[in-house]
C-alpha positions in Angstrom: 10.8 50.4 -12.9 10.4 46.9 -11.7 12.0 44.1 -12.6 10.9 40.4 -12.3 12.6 37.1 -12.7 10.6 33.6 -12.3 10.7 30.0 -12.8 7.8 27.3 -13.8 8.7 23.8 -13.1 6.2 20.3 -13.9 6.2 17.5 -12.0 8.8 15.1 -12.6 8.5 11.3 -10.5 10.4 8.2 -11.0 9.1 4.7 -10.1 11.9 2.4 -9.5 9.2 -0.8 -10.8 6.6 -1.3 -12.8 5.8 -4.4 -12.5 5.6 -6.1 -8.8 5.6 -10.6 -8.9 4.0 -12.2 -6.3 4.2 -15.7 -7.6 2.0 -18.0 -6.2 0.8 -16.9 -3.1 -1.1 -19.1 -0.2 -4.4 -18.1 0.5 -2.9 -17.5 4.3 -0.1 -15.6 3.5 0.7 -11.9 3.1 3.3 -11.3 0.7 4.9 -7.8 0.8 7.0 -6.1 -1.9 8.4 -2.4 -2.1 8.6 0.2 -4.5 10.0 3.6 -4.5 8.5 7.3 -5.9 11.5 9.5 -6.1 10.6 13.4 -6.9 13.2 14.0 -9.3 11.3 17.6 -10.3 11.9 20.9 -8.3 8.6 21.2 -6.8 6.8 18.9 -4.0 3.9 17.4 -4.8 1.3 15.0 -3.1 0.6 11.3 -4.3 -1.8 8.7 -3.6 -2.7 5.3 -4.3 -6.1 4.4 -6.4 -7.4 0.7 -6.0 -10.6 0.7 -6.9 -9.3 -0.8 -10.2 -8.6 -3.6 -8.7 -11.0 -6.6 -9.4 -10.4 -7.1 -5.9 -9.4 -4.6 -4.2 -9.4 -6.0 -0.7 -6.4 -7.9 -1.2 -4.1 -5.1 -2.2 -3.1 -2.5 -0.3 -0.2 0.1 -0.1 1.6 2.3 2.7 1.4 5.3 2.9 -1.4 5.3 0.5 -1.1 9.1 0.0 2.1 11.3 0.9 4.0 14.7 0.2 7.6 13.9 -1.6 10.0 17.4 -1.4 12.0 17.8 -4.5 15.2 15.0 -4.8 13.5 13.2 -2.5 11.8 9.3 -2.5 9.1 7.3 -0.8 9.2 4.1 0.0 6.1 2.3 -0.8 5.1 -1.4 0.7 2.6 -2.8 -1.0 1.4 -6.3 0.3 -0.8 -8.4 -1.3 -3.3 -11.2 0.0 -5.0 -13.5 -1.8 -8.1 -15.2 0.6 -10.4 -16.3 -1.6 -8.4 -18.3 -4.7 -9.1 -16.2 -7.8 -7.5 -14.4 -10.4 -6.5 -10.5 -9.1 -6.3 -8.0 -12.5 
């Protein structure tokens, strides 16, 4: 006879933010702002970043844009944004 025991686990995340304010930013400048992805599930799991929604997607960016976060574990994510051309970002 054999016996078997087993778990099943989804993945659980937690973004500290949802919403990142740049205010007004210069057309020069580079303004950065961080987030965090905390893993609160018990399995690892890989993440990345998708811009392509952006209108512009040149003026965004984030790092690490993709990453492996172990269970009760975070990653800290800068994202930095820069304007160049004046027009609205969505």
């Amino acid at each position: 006879e054999l016996s078997l025991k087993g778990q099943a686990s989804k993945l659980e995340f937690k973004i500290d933010k949802t919403d990142l304010d740049f205010g007004e930013v210069l057309f020069n400048e580079v303004l950065e702002r961080e987030i965090f992805i905390t893993n609160t599930g018990k399995v690892a799991y890989y993440y990345s970043f998708n811009l392509s929604g952006v209108s512009r997607p040149f003026v965004l960016d984030a790092s690490p844009m993709t990453g492996l976060i172990n269970p009760d574990e975070k990653q800290r994510i800068s994202i930095r944004f820069r304007v160049g051309i004046p027009d609205k970002v969505s």
